[in-house]
C-alpha positions as CSV (number, residue, x, y, z in Angstrom):
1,X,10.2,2.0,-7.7
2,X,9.7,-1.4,-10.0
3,X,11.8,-4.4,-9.9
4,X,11.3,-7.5,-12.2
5,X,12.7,-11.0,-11.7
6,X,12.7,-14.0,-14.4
7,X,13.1,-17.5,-13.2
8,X,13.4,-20.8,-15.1
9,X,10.1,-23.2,-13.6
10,X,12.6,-26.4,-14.1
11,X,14.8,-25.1,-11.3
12,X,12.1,-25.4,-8.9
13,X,10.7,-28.8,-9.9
14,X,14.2,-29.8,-9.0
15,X,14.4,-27.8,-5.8
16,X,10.9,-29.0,-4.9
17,X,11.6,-32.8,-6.1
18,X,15.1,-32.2,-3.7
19,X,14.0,-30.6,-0.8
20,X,9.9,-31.2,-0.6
21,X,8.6,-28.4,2.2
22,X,11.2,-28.2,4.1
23,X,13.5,-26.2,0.9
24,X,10.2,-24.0,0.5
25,X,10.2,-23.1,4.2
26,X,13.3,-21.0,3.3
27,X,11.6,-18.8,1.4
28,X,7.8,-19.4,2.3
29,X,5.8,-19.3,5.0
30,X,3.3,-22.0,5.6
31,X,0.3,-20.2,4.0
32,X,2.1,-19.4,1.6
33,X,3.2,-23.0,0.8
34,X,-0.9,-23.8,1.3
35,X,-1.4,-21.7,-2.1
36,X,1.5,-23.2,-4.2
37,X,-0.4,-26.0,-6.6
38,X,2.7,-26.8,-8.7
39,X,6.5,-26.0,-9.5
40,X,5.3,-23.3,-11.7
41,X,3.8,-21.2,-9.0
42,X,6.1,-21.4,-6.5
43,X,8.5,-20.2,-9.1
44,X,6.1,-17.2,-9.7
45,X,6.1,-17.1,-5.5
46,X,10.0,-16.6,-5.2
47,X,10.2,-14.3,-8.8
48,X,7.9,-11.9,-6.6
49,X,10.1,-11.8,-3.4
50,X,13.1,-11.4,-5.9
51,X,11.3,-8.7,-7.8
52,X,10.2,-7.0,-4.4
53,X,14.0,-6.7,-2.9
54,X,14.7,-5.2,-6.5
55,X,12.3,-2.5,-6.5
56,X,13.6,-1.7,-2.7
57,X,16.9,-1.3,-4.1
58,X,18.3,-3.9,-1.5
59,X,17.9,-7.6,-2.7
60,X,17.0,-10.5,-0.6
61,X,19.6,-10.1,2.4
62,X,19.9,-8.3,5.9
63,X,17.7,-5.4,5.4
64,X,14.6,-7.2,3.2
65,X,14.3,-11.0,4.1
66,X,12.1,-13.5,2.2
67,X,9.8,-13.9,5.5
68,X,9.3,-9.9,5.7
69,X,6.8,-10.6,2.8
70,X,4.1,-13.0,2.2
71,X,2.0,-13.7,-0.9
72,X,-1.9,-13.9,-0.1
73,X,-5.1,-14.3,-2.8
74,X,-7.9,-12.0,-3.1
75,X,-10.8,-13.5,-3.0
76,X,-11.1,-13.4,-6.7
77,X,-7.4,-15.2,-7.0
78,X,-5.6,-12.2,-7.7
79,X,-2.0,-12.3,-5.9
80,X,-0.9,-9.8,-3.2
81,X,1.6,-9.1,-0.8
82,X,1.4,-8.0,2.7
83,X,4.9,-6.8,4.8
84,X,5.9,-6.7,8.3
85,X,5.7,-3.7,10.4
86,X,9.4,-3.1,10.3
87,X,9.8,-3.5,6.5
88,X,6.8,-0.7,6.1
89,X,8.5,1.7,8.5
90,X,11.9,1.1,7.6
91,X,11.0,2.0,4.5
92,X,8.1,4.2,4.3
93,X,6.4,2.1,2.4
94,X,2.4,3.3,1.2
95,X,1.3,1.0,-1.3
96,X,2.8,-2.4,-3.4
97,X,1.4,-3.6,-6.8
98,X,2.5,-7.1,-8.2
99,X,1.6,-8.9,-11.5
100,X,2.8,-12.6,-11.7
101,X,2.9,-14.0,-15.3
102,X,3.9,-17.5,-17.1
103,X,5.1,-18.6,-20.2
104,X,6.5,-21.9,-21.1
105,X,9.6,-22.5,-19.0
106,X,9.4,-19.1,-16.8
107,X,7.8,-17.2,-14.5
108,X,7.8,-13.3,-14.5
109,X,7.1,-11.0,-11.7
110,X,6.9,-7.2,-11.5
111,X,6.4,-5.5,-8.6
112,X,6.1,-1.2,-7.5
113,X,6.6,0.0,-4.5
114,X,5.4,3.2,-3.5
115,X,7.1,5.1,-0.7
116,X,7.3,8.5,0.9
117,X,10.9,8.7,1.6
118,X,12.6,11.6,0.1
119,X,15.5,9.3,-1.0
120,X,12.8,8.2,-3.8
121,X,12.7,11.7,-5.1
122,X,14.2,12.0,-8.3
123,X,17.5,13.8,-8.6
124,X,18.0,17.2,-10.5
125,X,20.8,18.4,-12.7
C-alpha cells in the first residue's frame, strides 16, 4: 500500500510562529520535536504521518492517530518510523518504507506499508 501527502512549508512557519511547541505536541511527540531544526522539516514530519494514514486507507482519525507513529533517524540521518503495538496488530503490519523530500515551498512524503492481511490482496475479475 503507498500513500503520498504534499504540504505547503509556509503553513507551518505560521503554525509554529502561532503555536511554538505546544501546536507541535498535537502531532509530535517530544523526540520527535528534538529532531525538527526548522519549519521545513516539521512540514516533512506531518506530510509522513498524513502519507502513512493514506497508505493504511484510514487517514489521521480514530483508528490511526498522529501519536501511533513516531519519526526516528538512523544513525546515518536517514528518517524512519516506528508504530505502537496496537497499530502493528490491528493491522498486520510487516514492514514501512518512507522517503521525505523538499523543494521550494513543499515538503513531499511517500510512505509503503507492507501488511499480511488478506484484505490487501488484490481483487480478481
Amino acid at each position: 500500500m503507498v500513500g503520498i501527502d504534499l504540504v505547503e512549508i509556509s503553513r507551518f512557519e505560521k503554525f509554529i510562529n502561532r503555536f511554538g511547541d505546544k501546536g507541535l505536541k498535537r502531532f509530535l511527540c517530544d523526540a520527535e520535536i528534538a529532531l525538527i531544526s526548522s519549519p521545513k522539516s516539521a512540514a516533512g514530519f506531518w506530510a509522513v504521518k498524513e502519507a502513512f494514514s493514506k497508505a493504511l486507507g484510514t487517514g489521521i482519525g480514530k483508528e490511526c492517530s498522529f501519536h501511533d507513529m513516531r519519526l526516528y533517524k538512523t544513525h546515518k540521518g536517514a528518517p524512519k518510523l516506528s508504530l505502537s503495538k496496537a497499530l502493528i496488530a490491528r493491522f498486520e503490519i510487516e514492514d514501512v518504507a518512507l522517503s521525505i523530500t523538499h523543494d521550494g515551498a513543499y515538503a513531499i512524503a511517500v510512505v509503503t506499508i507492507v501488511t499480511s492481511s488478506p484484505a490487501d490482496e488484490i481483487q480478481q475479475f
